[in-house]
C-alpha positions as CSV (number, residue, x, y, z in Angstrom):
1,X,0.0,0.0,0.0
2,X,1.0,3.3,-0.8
3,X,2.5,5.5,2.3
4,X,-0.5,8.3,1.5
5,X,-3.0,5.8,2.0
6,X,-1.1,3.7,5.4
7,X,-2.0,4.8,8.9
8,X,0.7,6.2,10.6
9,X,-0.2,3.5,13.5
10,X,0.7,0.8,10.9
11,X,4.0,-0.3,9.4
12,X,5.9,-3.5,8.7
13,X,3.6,-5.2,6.5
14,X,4.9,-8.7,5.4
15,X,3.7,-11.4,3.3
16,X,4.2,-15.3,3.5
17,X,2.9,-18.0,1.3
18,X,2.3,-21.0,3.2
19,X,0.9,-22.9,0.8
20,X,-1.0,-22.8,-2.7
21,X,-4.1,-20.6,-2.0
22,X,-2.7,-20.1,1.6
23,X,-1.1,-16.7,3.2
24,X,-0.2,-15.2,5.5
25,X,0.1,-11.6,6.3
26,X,1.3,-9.6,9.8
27,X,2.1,-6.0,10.5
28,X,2.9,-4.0,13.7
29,X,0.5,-1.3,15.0
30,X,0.8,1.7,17.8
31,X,-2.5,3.2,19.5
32,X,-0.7,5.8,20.3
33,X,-0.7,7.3,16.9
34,X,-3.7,6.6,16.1
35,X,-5.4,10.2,14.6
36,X,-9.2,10.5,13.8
37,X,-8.7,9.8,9.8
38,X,-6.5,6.8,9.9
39,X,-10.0,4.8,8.8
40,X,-10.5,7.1,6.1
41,X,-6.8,7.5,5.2
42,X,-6.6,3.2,4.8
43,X,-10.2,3.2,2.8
44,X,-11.5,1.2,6.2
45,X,-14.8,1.4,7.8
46,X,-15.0,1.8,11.5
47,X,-18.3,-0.4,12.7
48,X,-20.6,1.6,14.6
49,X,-20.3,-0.7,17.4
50,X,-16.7,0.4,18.0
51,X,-17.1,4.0,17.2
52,X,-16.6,4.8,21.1
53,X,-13.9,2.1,21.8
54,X,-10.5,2.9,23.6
55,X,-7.6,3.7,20.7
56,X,-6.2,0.0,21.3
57,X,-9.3,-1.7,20.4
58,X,-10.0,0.5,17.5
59,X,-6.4,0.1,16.3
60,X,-6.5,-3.6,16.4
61,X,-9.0,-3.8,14.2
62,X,-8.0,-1.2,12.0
63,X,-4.6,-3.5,12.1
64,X,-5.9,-6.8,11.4
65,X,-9.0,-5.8,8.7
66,X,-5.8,-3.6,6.8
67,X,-3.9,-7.4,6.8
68,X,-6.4,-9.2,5.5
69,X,-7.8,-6.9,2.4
70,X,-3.7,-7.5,1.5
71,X,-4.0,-10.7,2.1
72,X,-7.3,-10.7,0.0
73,X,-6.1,-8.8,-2.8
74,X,-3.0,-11.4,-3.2
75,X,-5.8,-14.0,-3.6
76,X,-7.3,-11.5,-6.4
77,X,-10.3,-10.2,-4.0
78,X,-10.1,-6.5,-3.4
79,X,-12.4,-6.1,-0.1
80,X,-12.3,-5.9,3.6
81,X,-14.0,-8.2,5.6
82,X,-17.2,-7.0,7.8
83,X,-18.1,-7.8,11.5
84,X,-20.7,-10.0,12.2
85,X,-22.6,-9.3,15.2
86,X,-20.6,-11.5,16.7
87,X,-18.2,-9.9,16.4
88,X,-16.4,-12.7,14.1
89,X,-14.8,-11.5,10.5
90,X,-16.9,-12.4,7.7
91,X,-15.3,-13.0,4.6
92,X,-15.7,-12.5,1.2
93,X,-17.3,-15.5,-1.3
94,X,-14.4,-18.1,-2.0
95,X,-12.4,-17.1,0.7
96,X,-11.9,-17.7,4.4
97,X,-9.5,-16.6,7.0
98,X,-8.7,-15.8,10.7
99,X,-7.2,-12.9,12.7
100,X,-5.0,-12.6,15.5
101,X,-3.7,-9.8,17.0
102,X,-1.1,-9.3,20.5
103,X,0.9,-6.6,22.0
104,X,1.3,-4.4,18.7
105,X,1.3,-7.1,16.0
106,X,-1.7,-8.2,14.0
107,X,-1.5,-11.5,11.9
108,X,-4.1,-12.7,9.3
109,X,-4.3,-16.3,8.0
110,X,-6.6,-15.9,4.5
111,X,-7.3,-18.9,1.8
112,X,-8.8,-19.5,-1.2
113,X,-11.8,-21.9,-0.4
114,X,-11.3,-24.2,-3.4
115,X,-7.9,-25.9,-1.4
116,X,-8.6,-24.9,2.0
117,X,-11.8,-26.0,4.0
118,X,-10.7,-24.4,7.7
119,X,-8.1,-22.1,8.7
120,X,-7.6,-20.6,12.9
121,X,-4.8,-18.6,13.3
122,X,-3.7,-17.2,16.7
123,X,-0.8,-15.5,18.9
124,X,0.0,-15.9,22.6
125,X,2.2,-13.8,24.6
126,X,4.4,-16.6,26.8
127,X,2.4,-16.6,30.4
128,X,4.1,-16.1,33.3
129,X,4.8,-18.8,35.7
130,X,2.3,-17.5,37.8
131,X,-0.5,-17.2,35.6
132,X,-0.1,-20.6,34.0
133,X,-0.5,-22.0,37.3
134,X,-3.6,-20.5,37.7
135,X,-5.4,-21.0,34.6
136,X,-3.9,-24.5,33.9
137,X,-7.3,-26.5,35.2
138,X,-9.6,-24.4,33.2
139,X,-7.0,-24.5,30.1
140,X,-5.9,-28.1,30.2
141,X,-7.2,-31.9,30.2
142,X,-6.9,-33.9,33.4
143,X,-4.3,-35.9,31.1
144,X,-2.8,-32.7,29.4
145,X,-2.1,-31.6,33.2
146,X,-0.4,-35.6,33.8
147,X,1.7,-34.6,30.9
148,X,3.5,-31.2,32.7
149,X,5.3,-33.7,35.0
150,X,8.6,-33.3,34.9
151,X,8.9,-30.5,33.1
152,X,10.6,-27.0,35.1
153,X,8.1,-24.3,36.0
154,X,9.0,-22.2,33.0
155,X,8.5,-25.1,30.5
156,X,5.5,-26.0,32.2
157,X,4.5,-22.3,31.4
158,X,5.2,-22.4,27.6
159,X,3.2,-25.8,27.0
160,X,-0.1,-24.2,28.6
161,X,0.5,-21.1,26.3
162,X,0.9,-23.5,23.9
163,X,-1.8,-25.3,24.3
164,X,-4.1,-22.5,25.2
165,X,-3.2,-21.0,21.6
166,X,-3.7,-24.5,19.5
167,X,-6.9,-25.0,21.4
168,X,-7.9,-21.0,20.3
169,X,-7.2,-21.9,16.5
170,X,-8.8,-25.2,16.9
171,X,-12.1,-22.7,17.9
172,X,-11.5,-20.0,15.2
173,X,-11.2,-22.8,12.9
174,X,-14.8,-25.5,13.4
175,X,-17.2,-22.5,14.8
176,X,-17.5,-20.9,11.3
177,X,-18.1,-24.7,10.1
178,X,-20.1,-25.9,12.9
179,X,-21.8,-23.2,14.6
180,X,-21.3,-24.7,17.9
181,X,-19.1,-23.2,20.8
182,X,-16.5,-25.5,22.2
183,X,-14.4,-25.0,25.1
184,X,-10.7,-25.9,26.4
185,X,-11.7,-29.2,27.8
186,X,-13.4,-30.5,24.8
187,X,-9.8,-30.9,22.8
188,X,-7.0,-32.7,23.7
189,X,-3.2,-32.1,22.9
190,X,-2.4,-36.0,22.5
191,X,1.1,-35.6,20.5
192,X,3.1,-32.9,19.5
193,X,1.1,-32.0,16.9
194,X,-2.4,-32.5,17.0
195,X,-5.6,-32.1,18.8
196,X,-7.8,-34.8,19.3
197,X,-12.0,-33.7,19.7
198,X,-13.5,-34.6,23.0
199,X,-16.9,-33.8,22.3
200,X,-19.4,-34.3,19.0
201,X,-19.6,-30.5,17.2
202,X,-21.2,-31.8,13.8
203,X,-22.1,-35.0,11.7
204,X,-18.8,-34.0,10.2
205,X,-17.1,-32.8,13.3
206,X,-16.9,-36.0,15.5
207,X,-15.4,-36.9,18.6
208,X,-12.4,-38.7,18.7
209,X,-11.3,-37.0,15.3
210,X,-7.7,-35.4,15.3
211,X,-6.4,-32.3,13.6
212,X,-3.2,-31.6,13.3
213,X,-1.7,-27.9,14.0
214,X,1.4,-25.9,13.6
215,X,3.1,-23.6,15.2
216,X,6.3,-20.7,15.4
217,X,7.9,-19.8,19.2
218,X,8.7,-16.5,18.8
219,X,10.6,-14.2,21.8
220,X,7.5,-12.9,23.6
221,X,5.7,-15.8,22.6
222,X,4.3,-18.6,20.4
223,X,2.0,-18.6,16.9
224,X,-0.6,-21.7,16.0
225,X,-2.4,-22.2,13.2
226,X,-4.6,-25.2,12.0
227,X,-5.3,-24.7,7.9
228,X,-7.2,-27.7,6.9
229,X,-7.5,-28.2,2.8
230,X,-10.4,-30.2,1.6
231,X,-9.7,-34.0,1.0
């Protein structure tokens, strides 16, 4: 994009193909400088709905919809997607994507719907040692928690932000197929590399069924992703 027409809360745009019909595409953001036509000056709307929010939560969104029209437009699409009243993207015909967005960086997953059946993209700052331990019952398995023996305090802390962010894909990826909320205890990290369903979402989302994920540890923290293509 042109520097007239970029934000000057945005910058660092960069592009990654992951895969035929598959991208992805990041860039940093700052509240801070945020001004009142940054939405105009990108060609974004601003929903109603978060016409009064804090700068953050406008800028994150202005962040992560700026991502995904470039990540569109790659894919030969030239639109932004809109917010559902849930509050979900929703995405132009023939595409689908995800969005992500952490301590000034926003990340969009987007794919061409003729390889790609699911995609859930999400980033997790590393949680403290502290933290982990509080929210490792509500995060984790009775067997995922069996599996943290052994392991230091801090290591223990990276594989439930781990987790936590696989399970958060797994979500962004089957609600837009299934319609049906899930929670942390209805998946389970079995391997390395997958999570298995513990509960029934769909006729074609059953339990017992395992989908793999991937995954980047970065220096504040760690990116998932789960980018199914169709059989």
């Amino acid at each position: 994009m042109p520097d007239a027409q970029r934000p000057a809360s945005l910058s660092n745009l960069h592009r990654e193909e992951m895969a035929q019909g598959l991208l992805r595409i990041s860039c940093r953001y700052q509240p801070e400088r945020l001004l009142d036509d940054s939405f105009t000056r990108a060609g974004i709307t601003l929903p109603a709905s978060l016409a009064g929010a804090v700068a953050k939560r406008r800028c994150e969104y202005l962040a992560g919809r700026w991502c995904a029209r470039e990540g569109l437009r790659s894919l030969g699409v030239d639109a932004v997607p809109e917010m559902s009243r849930s509050r979900a993207p929703v995405w132009p015909e023939g595409t689908l994507g995800s969005i992500t967005h952490s301590h000034g960086i926003a990340e969009v997953m987007v794919a061409d719907n003729r390889y790609w059946h699911a995609v859930g993209l999400d980033t997790e700052q590393w949680l403290s040692v502290e933290r982990a331990n509080r929210l490792r019952r509500e995060l984790l398995t009775p067997a995922e928690l069996e599996q943290l023996a052994g392991l230091t305090p801090i290591q223990r802390a990276n594989r439930i932000t781990l987790i936590f962010s696989a399970k958060e894909s797994l979500f962004k990826a089957l609600y837009p197929l299934t319609g049906k909320r899930f929670y942390f205890q209805d998946a389970e990290r079995r391997d390395a590399r997958s999570l298995t369903l513990l509960k029934t979402l769909s006729a074609d989302w059953k339990k017992g069924m395992t989908l793999p994920f991937r995954w980047r540890e970065r220096q504040q923290g760690v990116l998932s992703w789960i980018a199914l293509p169709h059989p």
